[in-house]
C-alpha positions in Angstrom: 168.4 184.5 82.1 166.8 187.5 83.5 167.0 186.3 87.0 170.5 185.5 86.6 171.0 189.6 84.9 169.5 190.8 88.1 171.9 188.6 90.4 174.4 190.0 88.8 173.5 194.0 89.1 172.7 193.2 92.9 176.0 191.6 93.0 177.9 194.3 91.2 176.1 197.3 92.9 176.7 195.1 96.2 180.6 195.2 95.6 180.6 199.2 94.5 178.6 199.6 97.7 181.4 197.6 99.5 183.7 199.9 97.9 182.5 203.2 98.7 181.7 202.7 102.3 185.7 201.2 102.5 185.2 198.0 103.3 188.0 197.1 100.3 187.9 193.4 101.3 184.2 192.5 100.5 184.5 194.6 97.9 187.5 192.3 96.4 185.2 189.3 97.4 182.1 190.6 95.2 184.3 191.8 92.1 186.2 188.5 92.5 182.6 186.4 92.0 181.6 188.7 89.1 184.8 187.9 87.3 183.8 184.2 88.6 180.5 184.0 86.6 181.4 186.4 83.9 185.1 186.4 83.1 184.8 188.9 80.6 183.8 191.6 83.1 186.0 194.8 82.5 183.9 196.6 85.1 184.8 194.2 88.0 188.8 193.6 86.7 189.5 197.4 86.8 187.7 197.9 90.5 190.1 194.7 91.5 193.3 196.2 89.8 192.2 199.6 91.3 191.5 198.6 94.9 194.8 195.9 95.0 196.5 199.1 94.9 194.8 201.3 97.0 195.8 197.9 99.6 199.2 198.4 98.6 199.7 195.6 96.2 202.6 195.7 93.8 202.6 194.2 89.9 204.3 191.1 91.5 202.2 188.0 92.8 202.2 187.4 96.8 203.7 183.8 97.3 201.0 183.9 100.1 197.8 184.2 97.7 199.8 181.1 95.6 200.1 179.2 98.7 196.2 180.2 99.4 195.3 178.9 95.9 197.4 175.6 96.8 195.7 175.3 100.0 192.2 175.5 98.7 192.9 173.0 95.8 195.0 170.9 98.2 191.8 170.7 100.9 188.9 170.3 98.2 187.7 174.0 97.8 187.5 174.2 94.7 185.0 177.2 93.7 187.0 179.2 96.4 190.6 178.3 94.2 188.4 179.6 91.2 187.0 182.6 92.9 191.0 183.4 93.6 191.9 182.8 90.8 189.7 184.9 89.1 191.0 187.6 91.2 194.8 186.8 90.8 194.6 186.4 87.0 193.8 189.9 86.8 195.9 191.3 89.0 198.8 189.2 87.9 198.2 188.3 84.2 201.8 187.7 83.0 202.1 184.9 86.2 202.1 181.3 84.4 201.5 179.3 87.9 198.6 181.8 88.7 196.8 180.1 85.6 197.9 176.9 85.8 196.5 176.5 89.4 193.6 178.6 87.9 193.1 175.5 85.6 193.1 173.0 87.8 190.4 174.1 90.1 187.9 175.3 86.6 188.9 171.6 85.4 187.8 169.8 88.8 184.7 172.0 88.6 183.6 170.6 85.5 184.6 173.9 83.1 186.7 172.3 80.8 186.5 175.0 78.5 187.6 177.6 80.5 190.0 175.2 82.1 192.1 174.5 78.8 192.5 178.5 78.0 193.9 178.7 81.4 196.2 175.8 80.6 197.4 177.6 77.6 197.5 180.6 78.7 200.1 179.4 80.9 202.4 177.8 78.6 202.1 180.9 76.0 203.7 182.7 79.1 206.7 179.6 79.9 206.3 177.0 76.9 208.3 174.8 79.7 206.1 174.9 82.4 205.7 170.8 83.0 203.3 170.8 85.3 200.9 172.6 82.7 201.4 170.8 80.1 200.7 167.7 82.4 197.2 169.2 83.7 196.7 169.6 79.8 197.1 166.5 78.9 195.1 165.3 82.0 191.7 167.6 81.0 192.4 166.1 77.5 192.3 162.8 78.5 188.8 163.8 80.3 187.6 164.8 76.9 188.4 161.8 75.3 191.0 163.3 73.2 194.1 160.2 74.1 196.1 161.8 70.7 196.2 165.4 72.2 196.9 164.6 75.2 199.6 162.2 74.2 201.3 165.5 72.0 201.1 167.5 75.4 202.3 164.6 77.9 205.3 163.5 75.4 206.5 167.1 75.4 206.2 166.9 79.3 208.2 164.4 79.7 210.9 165.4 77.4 211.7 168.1 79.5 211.3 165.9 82.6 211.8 162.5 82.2 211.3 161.5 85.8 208.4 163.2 85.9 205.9 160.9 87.4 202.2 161.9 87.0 203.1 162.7 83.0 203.7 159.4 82.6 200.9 158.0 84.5 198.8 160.3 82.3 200.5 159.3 79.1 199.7 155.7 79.9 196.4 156.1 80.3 196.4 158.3 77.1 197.5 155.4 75.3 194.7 152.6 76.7 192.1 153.8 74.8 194.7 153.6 71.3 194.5 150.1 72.4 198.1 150.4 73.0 198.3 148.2 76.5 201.8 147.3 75.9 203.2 150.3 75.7 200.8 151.6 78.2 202.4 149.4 80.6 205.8 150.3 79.9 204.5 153.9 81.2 203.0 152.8 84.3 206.0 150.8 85.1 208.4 153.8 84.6 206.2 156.0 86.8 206.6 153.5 89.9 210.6 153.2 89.4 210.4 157.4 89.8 208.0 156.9 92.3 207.8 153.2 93.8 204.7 154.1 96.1 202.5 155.7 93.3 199.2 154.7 94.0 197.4 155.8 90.8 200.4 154.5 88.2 200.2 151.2 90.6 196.3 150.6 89.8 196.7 151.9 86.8 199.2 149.3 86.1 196.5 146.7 87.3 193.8 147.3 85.8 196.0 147.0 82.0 197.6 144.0 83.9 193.5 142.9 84.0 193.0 143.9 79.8 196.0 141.9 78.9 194.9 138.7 80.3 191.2 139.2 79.4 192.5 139.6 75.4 195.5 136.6 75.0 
């Protein structure tokens, strides 16, 4: 614990160093992995609210730092999605896909806890977002929590009925309620939307697989 305290003064001090001597983008790069390892942080969020602006940066997101986020997650990079995302959450709080996207890449790092606030964070800001409420029901599927994530998936696809992945997920939500049939019905729904879905096509398979191995 104490070597982990002094990382994070040298880190800090390294960032305010950054700072003063003007060099604003290592700066945001250092306050960015403070917020990274302690989210709470005040310290680190005002620096990056004050220096966005010294840069010029409006209260609107940049489509290019969303596209950035995208790209990271898209190409495996996931600790530098979250070290963004850390950054852009503060900067653009009231931005529902800046913590969706934030989600994802805490939920593929393992922090499901953090992961799920970022979740609802974004539907507080648009109850309709679909693609949150499908990464919801996907990290509660991960937890072994097939009833929540059923609530969450179901409302998902209410609002988009063609809406492929949420029903791939809500089939898988509903194996382990031992409920193959209508698992199946799921899977089958997600390849008419999508007839080249590889994960609702093995998905489908491997119920196929249960079905036989029970009658």
């Amino acid at each position: 614990m104490e070597s982990e305290n002094i990382s994070a003064r040298e880190t800090l001090k390294a960032a305010e160093d950054a700072e003063k001597r003007g060099d604003l983008l290592a700066a945001t790069q250092l306050y960015s992995r403070m917020l990274s390892a302690f989210p709470s942080h005040q310290t680190s969020a005002k620096r990056l609210k004050k220096i966005h602006k010294m840069r010029g940066g409006g209260d609107h997101l940049s489509q290019l730092d969303v596209n950035q986020m995208v790209a990271f997650i898209q190409s495996g990079q996931m600790a530098a999605a979250a070290d963004l995302g850390c950054r852009l959450v503060v900067l653009a709080p009231k931005e529902p896909v800046v913590h969706n996207f934030f989600g994802v890449s805490l939920m593929q790092l393992g922090e499901q806890r953090r992961a799920e606030i970022a979740f609802r964070t974004a539907l507080k800001l648009r109850p309709d977002y679909v693609e949150a409420l499908g990464n919801l029901g996907k990290l509660f599927i991960d937890q072994g929590r097939p009833r929540n994530a059923l609530v969450v998936l179901n409302r998902a696809i209410l609002l988009k009925p063609d809406y492929a992945e949420g029903l791939n997920s809500a089939g898988l939500a509903l194996v382990p309620e031992s409920k193959l049939a209508e698992a199946l019905a799921m899977f089958d729904r997600a390849i008419r939307v999508r007839p080249n879905y590889v994960n609702a096509i093995n998905s489908k398979g491997v119920v196929l697989k249960e079905m036989v191995r029970y009658d």
